[in-house]
N, CA, C and O atoms as a MOPAC input file, in Angstrom:
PM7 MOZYME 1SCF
protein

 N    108.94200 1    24.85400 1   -19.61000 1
 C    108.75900 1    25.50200 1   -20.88500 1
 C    107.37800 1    26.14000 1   -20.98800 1
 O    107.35700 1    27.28000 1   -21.45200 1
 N    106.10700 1    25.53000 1   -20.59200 1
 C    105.23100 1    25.91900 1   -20.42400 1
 C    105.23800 1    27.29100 1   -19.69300 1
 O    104.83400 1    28.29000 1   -20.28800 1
 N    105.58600 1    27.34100 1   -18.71100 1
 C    105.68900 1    28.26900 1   -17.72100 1
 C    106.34600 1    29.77800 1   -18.63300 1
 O    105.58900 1    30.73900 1   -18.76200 1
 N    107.37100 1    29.81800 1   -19.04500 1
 C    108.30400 1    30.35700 1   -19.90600 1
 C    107.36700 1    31.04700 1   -21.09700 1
 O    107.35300 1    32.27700 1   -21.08000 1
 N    106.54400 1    30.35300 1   -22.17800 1
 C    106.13200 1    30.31600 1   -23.19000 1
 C    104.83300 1    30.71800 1   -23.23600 1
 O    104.19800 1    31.18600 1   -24.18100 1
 N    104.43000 1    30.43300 1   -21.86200 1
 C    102.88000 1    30.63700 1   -21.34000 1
 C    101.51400 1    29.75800 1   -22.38800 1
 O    100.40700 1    30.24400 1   -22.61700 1
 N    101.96300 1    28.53900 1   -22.82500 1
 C    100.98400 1    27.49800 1   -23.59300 1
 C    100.95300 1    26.21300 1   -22.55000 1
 O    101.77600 1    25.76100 1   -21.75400 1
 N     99.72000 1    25.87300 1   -22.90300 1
 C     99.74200 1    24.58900 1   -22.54700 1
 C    100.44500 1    23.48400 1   -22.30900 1
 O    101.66800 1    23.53800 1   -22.44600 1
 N    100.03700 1    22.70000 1   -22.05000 1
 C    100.72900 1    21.12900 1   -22.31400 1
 C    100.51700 1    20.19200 1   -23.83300 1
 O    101.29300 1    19.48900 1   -24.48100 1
 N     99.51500 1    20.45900 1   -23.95700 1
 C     98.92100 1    19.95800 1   -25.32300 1
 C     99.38100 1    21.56800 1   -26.43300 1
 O     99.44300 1    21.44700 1   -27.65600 1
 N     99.50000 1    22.17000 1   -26.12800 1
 C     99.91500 1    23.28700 1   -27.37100 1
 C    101.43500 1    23.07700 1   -27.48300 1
 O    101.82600 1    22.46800 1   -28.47900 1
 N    102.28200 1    23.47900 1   -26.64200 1
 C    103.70400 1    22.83600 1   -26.28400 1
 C    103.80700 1    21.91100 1   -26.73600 1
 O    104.97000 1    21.73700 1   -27.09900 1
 N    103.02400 1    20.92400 1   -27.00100 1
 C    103.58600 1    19.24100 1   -27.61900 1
 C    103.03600 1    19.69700 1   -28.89200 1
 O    103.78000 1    19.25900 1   -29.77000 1
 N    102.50000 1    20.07700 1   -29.18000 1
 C    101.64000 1    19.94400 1   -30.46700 1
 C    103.01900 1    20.83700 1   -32.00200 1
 O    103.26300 1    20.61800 1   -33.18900 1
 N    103.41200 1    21.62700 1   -31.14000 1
 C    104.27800 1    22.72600 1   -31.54700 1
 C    105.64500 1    21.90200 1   -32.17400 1
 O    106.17900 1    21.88700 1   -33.28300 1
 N    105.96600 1    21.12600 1   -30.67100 1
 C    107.05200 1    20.68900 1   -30.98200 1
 C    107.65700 1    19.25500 1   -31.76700 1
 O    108.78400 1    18.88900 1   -32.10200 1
 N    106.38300 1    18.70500 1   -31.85700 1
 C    106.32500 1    17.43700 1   -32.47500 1
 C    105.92500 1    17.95900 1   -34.61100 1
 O    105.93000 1    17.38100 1   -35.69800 1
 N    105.68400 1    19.18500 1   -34.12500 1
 C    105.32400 1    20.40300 1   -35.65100 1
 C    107.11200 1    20.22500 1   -35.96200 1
 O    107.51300 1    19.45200 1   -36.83200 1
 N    107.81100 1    20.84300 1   -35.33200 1
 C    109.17400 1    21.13100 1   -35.48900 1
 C    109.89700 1    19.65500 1   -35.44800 1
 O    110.74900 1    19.60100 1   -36.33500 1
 N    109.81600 1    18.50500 1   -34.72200 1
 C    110.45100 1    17.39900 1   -35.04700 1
 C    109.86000 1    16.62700 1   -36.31100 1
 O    110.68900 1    15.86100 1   -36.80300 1
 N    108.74000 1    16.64400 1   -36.89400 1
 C    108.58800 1    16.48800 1   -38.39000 1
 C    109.23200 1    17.11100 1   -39.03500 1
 O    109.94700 1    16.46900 1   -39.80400 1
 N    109.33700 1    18.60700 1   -39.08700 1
 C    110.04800 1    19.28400 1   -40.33000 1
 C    111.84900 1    19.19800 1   -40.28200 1
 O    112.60900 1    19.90500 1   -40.94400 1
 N    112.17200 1    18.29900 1   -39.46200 1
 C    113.82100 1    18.14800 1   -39.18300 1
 C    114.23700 1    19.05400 1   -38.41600 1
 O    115.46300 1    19.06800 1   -38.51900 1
 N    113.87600 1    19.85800 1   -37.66500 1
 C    114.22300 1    21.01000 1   -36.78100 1
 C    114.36600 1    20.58400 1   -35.56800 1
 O    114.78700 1    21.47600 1   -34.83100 1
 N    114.11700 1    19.17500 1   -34.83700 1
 C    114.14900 1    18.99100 1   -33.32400 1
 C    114.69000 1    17.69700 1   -33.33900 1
 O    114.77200 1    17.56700 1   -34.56000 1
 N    115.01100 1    16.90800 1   -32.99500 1
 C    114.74900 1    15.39300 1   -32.35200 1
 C    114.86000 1    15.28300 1   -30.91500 1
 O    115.30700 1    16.16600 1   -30.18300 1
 N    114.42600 1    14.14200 1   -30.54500 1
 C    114.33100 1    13.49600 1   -28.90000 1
 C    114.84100 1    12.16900 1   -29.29000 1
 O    115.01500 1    11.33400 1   -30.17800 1
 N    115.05400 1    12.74700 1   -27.20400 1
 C    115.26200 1    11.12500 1   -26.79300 1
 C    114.68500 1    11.23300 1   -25.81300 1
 O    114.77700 1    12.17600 1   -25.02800 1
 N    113.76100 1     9.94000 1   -25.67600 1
 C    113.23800 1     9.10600 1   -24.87900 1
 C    113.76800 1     8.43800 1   -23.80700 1
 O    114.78500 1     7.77000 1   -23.99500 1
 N    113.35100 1     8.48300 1   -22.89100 1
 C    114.20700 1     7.83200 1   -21.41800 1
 C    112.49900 1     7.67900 1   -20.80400 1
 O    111.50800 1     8.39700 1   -20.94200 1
 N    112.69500 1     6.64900 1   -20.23200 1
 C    111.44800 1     6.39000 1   -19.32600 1
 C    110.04500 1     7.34600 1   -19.84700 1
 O    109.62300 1     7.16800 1   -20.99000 1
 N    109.48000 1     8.19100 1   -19.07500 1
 C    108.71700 1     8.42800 1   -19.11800 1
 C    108.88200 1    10.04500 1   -19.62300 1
 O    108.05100 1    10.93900 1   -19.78500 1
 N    110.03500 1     9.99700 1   -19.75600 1
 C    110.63800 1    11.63200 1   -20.38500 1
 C    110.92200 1    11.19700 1   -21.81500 1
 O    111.16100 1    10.11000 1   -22.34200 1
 N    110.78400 1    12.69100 1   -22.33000 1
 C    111.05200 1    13.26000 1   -23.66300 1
 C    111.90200 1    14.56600 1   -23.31400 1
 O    111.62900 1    15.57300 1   -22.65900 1
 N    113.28000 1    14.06700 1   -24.15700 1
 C    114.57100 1    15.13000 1   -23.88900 1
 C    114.38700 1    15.61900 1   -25.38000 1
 O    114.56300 1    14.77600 1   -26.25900 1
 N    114.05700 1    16.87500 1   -25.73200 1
 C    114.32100 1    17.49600 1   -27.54200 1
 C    115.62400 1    18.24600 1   -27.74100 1
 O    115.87500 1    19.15700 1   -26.95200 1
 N    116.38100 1    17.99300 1   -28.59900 1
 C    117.16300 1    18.83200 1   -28.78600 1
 C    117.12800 1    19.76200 1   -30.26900 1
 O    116.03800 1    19.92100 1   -30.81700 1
 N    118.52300 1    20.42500 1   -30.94300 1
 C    118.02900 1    20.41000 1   -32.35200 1
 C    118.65200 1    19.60400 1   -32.97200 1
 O    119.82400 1    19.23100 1   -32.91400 1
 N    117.61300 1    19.27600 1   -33.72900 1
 C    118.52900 1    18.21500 1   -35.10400 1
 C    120.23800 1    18.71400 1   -35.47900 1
 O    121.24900 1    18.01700 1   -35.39300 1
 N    120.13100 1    19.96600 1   -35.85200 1
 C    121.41100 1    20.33800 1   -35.93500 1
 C    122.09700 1    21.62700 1   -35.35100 1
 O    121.36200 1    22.50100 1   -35.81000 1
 N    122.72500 1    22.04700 1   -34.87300 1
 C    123.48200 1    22.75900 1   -34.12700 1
 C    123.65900 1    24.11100 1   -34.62500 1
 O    123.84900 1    25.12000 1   -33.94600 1
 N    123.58700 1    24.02800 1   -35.72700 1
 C    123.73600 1    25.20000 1   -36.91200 1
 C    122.52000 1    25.87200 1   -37.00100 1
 O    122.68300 1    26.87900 1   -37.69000 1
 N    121.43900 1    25.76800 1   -36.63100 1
 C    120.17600 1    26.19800 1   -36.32100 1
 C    120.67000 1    27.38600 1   -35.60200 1
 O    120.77100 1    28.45500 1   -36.20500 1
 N    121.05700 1    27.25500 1   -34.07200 1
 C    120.76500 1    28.76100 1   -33.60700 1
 C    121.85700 1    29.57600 1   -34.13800 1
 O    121.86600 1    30.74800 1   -33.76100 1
 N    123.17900 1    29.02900 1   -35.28300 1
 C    123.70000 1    30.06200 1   -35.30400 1
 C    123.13800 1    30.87400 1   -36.68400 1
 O    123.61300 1    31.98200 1   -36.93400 1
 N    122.16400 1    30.31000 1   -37.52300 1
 C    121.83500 1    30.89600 1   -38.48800 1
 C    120.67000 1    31.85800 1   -38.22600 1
 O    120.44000 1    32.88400 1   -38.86600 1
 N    119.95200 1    31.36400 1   -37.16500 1
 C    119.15900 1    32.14200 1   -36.41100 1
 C    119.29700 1    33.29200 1   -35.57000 1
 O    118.55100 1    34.23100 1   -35.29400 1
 N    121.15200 1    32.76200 1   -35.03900 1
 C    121.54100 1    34.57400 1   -34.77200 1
 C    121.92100 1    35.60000 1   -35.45900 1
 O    121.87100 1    36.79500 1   -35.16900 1
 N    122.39100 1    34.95300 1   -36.60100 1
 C    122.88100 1    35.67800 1   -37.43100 1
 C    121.64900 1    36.53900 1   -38.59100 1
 O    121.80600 1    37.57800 1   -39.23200 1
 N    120.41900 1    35.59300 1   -38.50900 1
 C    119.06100 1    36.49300 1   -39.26200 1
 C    118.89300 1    37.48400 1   -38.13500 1
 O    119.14400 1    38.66900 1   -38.35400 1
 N    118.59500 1    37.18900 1   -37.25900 1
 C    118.24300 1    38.33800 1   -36.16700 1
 C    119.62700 1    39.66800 1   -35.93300 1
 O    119.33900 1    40.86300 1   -35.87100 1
 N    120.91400 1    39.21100 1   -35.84300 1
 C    121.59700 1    39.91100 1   -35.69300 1
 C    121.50100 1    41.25000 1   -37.03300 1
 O    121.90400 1    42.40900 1   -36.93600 1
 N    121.07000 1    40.82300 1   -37.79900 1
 C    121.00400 1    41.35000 1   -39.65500 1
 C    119.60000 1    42.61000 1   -39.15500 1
 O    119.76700 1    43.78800 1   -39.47000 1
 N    118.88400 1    42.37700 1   -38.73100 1
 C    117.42800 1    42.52900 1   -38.46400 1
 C    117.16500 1    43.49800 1   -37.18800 1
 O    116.11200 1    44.13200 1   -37.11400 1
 N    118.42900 1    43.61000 1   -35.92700 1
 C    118.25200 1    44.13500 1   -34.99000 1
 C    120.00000 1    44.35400 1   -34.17400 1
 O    120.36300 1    43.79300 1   -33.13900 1
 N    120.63200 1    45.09400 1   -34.82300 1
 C    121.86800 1    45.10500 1   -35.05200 1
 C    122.41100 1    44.75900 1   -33.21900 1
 O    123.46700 1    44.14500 1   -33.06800 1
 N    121.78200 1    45.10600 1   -32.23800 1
 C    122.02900 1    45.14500 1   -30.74600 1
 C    121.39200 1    43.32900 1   -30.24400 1
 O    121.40600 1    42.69400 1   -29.19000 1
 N    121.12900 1    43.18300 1   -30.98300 1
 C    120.14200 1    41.46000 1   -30.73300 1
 C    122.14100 1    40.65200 1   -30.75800 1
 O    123.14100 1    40.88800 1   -31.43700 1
 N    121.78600 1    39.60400 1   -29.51300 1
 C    122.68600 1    38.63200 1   -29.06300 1
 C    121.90500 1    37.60300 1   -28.61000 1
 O    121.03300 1    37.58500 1   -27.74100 1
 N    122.43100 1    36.58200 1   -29.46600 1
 C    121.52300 1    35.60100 1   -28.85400 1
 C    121.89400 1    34.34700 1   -27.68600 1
 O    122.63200 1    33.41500 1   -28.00500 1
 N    121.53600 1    34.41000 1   -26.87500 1
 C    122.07100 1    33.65700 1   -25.93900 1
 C    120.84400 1    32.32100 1   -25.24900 1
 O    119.99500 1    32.55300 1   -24.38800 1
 N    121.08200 1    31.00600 1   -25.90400 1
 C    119.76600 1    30.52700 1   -25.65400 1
 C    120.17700 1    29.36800 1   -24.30200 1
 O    121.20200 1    28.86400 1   -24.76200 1
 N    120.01600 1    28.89900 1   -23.34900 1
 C    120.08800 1    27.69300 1   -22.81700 1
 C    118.94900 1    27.21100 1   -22.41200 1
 O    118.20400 1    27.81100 1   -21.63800 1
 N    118.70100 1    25.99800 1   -22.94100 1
 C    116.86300 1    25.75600 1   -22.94600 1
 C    116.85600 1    24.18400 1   -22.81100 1
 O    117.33700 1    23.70700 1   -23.83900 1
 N    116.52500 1    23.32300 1   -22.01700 1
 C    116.26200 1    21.87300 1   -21.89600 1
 C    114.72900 1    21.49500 1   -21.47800 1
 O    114.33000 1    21.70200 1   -20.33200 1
 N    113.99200 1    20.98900 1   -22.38000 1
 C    112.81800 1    20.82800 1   -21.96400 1
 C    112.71500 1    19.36800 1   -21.26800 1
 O    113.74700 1    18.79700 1   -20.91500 1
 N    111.78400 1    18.94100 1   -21.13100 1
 C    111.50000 1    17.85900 1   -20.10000 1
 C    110.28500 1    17.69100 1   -20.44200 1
 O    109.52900 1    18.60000 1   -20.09800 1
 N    109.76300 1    16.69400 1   -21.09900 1
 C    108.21900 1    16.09900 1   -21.10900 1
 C    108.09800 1    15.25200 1   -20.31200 1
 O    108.99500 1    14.47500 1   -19.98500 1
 N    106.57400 1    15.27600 1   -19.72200 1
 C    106.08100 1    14.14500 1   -19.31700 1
 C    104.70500 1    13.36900 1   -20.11000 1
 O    103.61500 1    13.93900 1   -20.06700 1
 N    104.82400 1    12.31500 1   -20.67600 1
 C    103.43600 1    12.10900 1   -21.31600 1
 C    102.96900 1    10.90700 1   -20.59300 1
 O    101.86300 1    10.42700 1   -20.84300 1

């Protein structure tokens, strides 16, 4: 994700632990990993549908699994 996003390690966490407070993310924990997903599923489709409104050729196609290590 870093790589992708071009932030840090500490900006990347900082971001996303921003978004799992406001109900927008949760994780799970496994060993020494942090798996995030979204809280709810309905997220990217309301999100395609603002963008689709906004940029009539916009499709959104996301597949994204992050992987922490802390």
């Amino acid at each position: 994700m870093m790589t992708a996003s071009d932030l840090t390690q500490p900006t990347a966490s900082h971001h996303l632990n921003i978004l799992e407070d406001e109900g927008l993310l949760k994780d799970k924990r496994k060993e020494k990993w942090i798996f995030y997903s979204l809280a709810n599923p309905k997220i990217l489709s309301a999100i395609s549908k603002i963008l689709s409104m906004r940029l009539p050729s916009f499709r959104l196609r996301i597949s994204l699994k992050i992987r922490w290590v802390r």
